[in-house]
C-alpha positions in Angstrom: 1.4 36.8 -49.7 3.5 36.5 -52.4 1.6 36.6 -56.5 2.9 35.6 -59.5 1.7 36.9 -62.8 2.7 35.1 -65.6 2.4 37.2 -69.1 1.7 35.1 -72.6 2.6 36.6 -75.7 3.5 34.8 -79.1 6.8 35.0 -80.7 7.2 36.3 -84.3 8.3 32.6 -84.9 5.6 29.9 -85.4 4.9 27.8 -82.2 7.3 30.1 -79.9 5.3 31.6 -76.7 7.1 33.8 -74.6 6.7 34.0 -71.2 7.0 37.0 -69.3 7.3 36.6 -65.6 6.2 39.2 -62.8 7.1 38.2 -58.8 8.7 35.8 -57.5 8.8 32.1 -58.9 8.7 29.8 -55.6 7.3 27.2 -53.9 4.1 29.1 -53.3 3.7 30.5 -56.9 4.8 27.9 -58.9 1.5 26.5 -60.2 0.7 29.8 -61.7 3.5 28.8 -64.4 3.0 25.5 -64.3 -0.6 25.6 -65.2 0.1 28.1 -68.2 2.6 25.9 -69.6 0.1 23.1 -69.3 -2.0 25.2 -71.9 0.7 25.4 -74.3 2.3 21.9 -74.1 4.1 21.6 -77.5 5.5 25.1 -78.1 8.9 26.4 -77.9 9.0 28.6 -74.6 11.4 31.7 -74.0 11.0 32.0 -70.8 11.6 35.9 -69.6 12.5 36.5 -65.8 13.0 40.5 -65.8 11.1 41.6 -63.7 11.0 38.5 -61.2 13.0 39.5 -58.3 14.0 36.0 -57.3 13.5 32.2 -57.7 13.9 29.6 -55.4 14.9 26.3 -55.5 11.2 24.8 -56.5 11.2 27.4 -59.0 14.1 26.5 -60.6 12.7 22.7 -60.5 9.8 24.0 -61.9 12.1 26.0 -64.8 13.9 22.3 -65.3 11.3 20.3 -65.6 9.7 21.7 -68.3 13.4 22.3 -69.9 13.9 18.8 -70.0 10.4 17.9 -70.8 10.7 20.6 -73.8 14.1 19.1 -75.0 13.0 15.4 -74.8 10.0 16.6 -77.4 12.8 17.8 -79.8 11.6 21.5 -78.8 13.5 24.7 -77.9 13.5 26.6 -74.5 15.1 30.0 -73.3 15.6 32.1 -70.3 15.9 36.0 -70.9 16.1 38.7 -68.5 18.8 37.3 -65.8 19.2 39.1 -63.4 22.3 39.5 -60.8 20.5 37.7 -58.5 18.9 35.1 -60.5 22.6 34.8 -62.2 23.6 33.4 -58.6 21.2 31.0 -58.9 22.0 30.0 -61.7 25.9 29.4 -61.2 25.4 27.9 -57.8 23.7 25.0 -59.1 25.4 25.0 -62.1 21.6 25.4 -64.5 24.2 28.0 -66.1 26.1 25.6 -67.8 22.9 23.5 -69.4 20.3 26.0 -69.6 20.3 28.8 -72.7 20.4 32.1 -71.4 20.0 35.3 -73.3 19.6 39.1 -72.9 16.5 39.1 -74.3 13.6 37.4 -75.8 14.7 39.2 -79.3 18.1 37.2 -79.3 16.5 33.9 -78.0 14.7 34.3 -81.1 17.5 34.9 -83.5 18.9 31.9 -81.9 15.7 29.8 -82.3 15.7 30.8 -86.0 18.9 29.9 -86.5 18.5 26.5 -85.5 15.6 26.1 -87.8 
């Protein structure tokens, strides 16, 4: 069976968590992010998927939803750590064009800071 670890570290800016992702984010590991993000409801999230081979398509819902739930609070969210594969994703459902993406968690935090 599939296992999702889900890594919670703070940012060096105030109320940013980062998120580091291990496995695969799918329909049958899913809750294991959605009950961390639960815990920390009103940070900033950068959300890193390095070392997650893949996500499927209730994954990426999963990744959405708390976007949009994060953007309607005025807050800021991230994804760092693309990989090809996860790219794919991306641009086959077109998340690319709405969702920041960036290398790392060190230059979604530049960008956080430089929205401040």
């Amino acid at each position: 069976m599939e296992e999702l670890h889900v890594g919670v570290t703070k940012s060096r800016l105030p109320g940013t968590a980062i998120l580091r992702l291990v496995g695969p984010l799918t329909l049958a590991t899913q809750f294991e992010l959605e009950n961390i993000l639960r815990q920390i409801p009103d940070a900033d999230i950068i959300l890193d998927v390095y070392e997650s081979p893949y996500i499927d398509s209730a994954g990426l819902g999963t990744i959405l939803a708390h976007w949009s739930h994060t953007r309607n609070r005025g807050g800021r969210f991230a994804m760092t750590g693309v990989t090809k594969r996860i790219q794919m994703l991306l641009e086959l459902t077109r998340v690319n064009t709405v969702l920041p993406v960036f290398r790392t968690p060190d230059e979604a935090e530049l960008a956080f800071a430089g929205q401040r």
